[in-house]
N, C-alpha and C positions, 0 to 999 in steps of 0.2 A: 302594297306596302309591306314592307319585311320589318322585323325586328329580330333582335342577337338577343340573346340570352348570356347572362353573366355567368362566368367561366364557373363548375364548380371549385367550390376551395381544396385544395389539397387534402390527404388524407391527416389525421394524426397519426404519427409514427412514434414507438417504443420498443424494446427490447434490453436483453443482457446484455452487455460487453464485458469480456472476460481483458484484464490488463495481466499481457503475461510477457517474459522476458526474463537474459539472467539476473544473478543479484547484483545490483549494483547500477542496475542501469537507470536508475531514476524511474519508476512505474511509481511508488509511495510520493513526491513529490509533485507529479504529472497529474496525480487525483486529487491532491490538494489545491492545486492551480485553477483545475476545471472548476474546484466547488468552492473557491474561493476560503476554505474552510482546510482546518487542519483534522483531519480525522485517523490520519494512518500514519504512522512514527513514520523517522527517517533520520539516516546517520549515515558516516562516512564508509563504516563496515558493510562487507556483505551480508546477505542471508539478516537482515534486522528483523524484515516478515515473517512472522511464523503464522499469522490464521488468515484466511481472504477475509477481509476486509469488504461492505459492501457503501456503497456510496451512490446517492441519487443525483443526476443534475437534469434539472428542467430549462428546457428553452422553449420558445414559441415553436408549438407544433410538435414537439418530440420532450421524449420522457427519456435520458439513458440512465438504467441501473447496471453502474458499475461493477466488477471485483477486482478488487486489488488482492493480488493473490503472491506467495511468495515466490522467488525468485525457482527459476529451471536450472538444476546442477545436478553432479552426482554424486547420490548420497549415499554414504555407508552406514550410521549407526542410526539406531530405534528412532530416535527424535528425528532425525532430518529427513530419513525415509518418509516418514507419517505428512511433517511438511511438504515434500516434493510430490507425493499422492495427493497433497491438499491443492496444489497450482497444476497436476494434471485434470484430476476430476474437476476445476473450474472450466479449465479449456472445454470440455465436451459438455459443459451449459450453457455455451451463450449462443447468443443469435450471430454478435461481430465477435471477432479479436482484435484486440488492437495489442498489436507486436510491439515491442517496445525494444530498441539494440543503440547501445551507446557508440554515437559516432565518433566518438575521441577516443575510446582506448578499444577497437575491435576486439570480441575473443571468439575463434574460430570454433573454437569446441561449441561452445556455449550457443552459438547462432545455430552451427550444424543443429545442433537438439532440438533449440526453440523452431526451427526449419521444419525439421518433421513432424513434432506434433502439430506444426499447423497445419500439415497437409493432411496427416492422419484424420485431421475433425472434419475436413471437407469446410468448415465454413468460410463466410466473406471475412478477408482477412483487410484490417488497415495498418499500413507499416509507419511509425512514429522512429524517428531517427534522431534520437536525442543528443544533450550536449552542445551543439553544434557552436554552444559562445565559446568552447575551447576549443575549437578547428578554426586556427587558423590560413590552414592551404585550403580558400575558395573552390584550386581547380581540383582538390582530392575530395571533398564534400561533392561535388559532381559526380566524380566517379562513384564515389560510394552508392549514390543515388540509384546511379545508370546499374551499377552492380547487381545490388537485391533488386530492382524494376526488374530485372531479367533471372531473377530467383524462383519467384512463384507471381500468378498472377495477383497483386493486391490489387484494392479495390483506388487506394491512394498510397505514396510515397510522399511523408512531410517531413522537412527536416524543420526542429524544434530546438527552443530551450523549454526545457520543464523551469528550468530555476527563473528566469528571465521573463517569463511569458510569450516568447516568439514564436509564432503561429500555432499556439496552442488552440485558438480560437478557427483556428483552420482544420485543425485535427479534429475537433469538434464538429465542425458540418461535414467532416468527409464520413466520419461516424453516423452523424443523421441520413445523409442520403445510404447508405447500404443497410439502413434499419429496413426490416418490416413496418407496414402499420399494423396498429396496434394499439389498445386504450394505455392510460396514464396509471402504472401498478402503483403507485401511493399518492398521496395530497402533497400540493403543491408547496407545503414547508415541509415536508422530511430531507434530511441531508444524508441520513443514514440510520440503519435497524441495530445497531448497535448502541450499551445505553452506556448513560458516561461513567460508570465504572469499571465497564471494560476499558472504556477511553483511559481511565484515568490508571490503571494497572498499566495499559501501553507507554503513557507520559512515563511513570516511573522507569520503566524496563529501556525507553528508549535515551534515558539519562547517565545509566548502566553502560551501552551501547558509547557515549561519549564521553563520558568523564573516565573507565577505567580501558584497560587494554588487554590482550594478549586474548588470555581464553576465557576470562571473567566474564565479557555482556554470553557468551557462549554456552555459558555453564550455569547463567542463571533465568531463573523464573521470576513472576510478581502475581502474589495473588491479593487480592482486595478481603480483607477478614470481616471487614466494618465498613460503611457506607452511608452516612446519617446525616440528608439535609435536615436543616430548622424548617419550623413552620411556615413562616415566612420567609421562606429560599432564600435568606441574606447569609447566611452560615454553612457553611459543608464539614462535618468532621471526617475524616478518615483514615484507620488503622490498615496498613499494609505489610507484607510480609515481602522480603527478596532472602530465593532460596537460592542455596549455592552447593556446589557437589562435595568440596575439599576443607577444612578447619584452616587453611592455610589462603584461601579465597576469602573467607571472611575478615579477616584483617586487613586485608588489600582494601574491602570496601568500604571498614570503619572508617578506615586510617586514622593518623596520626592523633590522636583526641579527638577522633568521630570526627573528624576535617572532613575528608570525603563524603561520609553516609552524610550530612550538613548539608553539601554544595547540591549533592542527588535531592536531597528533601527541599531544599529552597526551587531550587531549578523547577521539578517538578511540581510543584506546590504552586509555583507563576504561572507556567500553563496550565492547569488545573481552573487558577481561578478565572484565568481568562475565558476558557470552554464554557465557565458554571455561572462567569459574572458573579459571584459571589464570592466572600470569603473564607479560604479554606483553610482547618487547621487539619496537619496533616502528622503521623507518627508512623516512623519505621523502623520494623524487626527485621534481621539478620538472623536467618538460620541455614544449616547445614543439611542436607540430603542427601548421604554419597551415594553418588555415581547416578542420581535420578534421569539422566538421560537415557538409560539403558533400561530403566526400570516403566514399562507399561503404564502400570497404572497410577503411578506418579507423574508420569505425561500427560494421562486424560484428568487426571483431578490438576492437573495446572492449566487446563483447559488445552491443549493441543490435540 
C-alpha cells in the first residue's frame, strides 16, 4: 500500500519594491490603488514627490513593502539634486523594481535614465506600463509592449491604469512571484511607517500643488508646528506653516481676502479628517524664506 504525502505549502514571501519612474508617470497613484488607501499625494504637476514614501500591502502569502520614491529627471539646484539622490538610493534597496513609464505621453529621455539605473542595480525588474485608459491606438500599446520586452529582461510586462484599477492586481502577483521568501517585516494592519502628520503636512502641500500655478507648489514647503489630537480621538487641532521663497508668492496664496489660503485650508482639512476619522480644526501661516531651496539647511529642517 503506498500513500502521498500533501504537497508542502508554499514558502512566505516578502521583500522591498522600490516604485521608480519619471515624474509624472503615476507611481503616487499606483501605491494608492495597491493599498487601497491614500498615503502619498498626487497632482497633475511633476516632480509633486519629494520624500519616499513607504507603504505596506499584505496579501495571502506575501508581504510587499513599498517606496514610493520621487520621480527620475535632471536635476540642477540644491532641493532637486537631494530629491533625485532620494529616488536613486531607493533603487539600490529593494529586492524588485517595479518601473513605472506612462504609455500615453512617452519621454525618451526620461526612460533612457530610468533604463539605466535599472540595469546598473542588477535587480529583478517588473515593468508597469501605465495610463493605458488614454491609448487609445490598441495596435500602438502592442507595440510599446513588444518595444521594452525587448529593452531589458523584465521579470513582467503589464499594461495598466493606476487611475482605473486595470490589472493593477496583475502587477501585484507579478511582484509576489519575483519576491524572495521571506518573513512578514510588520503586522498585518500597518499601511505605512509614516505618522499622520507627516501625512497631513503632505495633504496641505499637495493642495499647493493644485489650486496654485506656475512656480508656487515649487517654491514652497509645509511644515506641521502643532499636532494635538483630543483624548478621546474625536478632535484633531492643527497649526501649519506654508513657506514660500518671494513676498510676491505670498499674496498669490492668500488671494483675494484669503480666497485661496481658505479653499488650501478646507480642501486639506477634508482629507485630513478623512485619514484621522475625526474632526479636524485646522490654521494656516504664510511665511516667506528667500530663496530656501538653495539654502541646506532650510531644506533638512523642512524635512527633505
Amino acid at each position: 500500500m503506498t500513500t502521498t504525502s500533501d504537497p508542502a505549502p508554499a514558502p512566505f514571501k516578502s521583500g522591498y519594491v522600490t516604485i521608480a519612474g519619471a515624474p509624472n508617470s503615476g507611481k503616487s497613484t499606483l501605491l494608492n490603488r495597491i493599498l487601497g488607501e491614500k498615503i502619498s499625494i498626487i497632482s497633475s504637476k511633476p516632480q509633486t514627490t519629494r520624500t519616499r514614501i513607504l507603504g505596506v500591502c499584505h496579501r495571502p502569502g506575501a508581504q510587499i513593502v513599498f517606496y514610493d520614491t520621487p520621480g527620475v529627471f535632471v536635476a540642477k539646484d540644491t532641493l532637486n539634486l537631494r530629491i533625485v539622490d532620494t529616488a536613486i538610493g531607493a533603487i539600490g534597496e529593494a529586492d524588485v523594481l517595479l518601473a513605472v513609464v506612462d504609455a500615453a505621453r512617452p519621454d525618451p529621455e526620461a526612460e533612457d535614465c530610468l533604463l539605466q539605473k535599472i540595469r546598473n542595480q542588477k535587480h529583478p525588474a517588473v515593468l508597469a506600463l501605465n495610463k493605458i485608459d488614454l491609448v487609445s491606438d490598441k495596435q500602438g500599446l502592442l507595440e510599446i509592449i513588444e518595444r521594452w520586452s525587448g529593452r531589458h529582461p523584465f521579470e513582467a510586462v503589464v499594461p495598466i491604469s493606476a487611475l482605473d484599477g486595470t490589472q493593477v492586481e496583475e502587477i501585484v502577483s507579478a511582484i509576489v512571484k519575483a519576491l524572495p521568501a521571506g518573513p512578514a517585516y510588520y503586522p498585518e494592519d500597518t499601511l505605512t511607517d509614516v505618522t499622520e502628520r507627516f501625512i497631513a503636512a503632505e495633504l496641505i502641500r499637495e493642495k499647493l500643488f493644485r489650486l496654485t500655478g506656475e512656480e508656487i507648489p515649487y517654491a514652497s514647503a509645509v511644515t506641521v508646528e502643532d499636532y494635538k489630537p483630543s483624548a478621546d480621538g474625536k478632535r484633531v487641532s492643527i497649526a501649519a506653516t506654508i513657506h514660500l521663497e518671494r513676498d510676491s508668492q505670498k499674496g498669490i496664496v492668500i488671494g483675494k481676502g484669503g480666497a485661496v489660503l481658505k479653499r488650501i485650508g478646507t480642501e486639506a482639512r477634508q482629507d485630513i479628517e478623512r485619514m484621522t476619522g475625526a474632526k479636524v480644526y485646522l490654521k494656516l501661516f504664510v511665511r516667506v524664506q528667500k530663496n530656501w531651496r538653495k539654502d541646506s539647511k532650510a531644506i533638512e529642517r523642512f524635512g527633505y
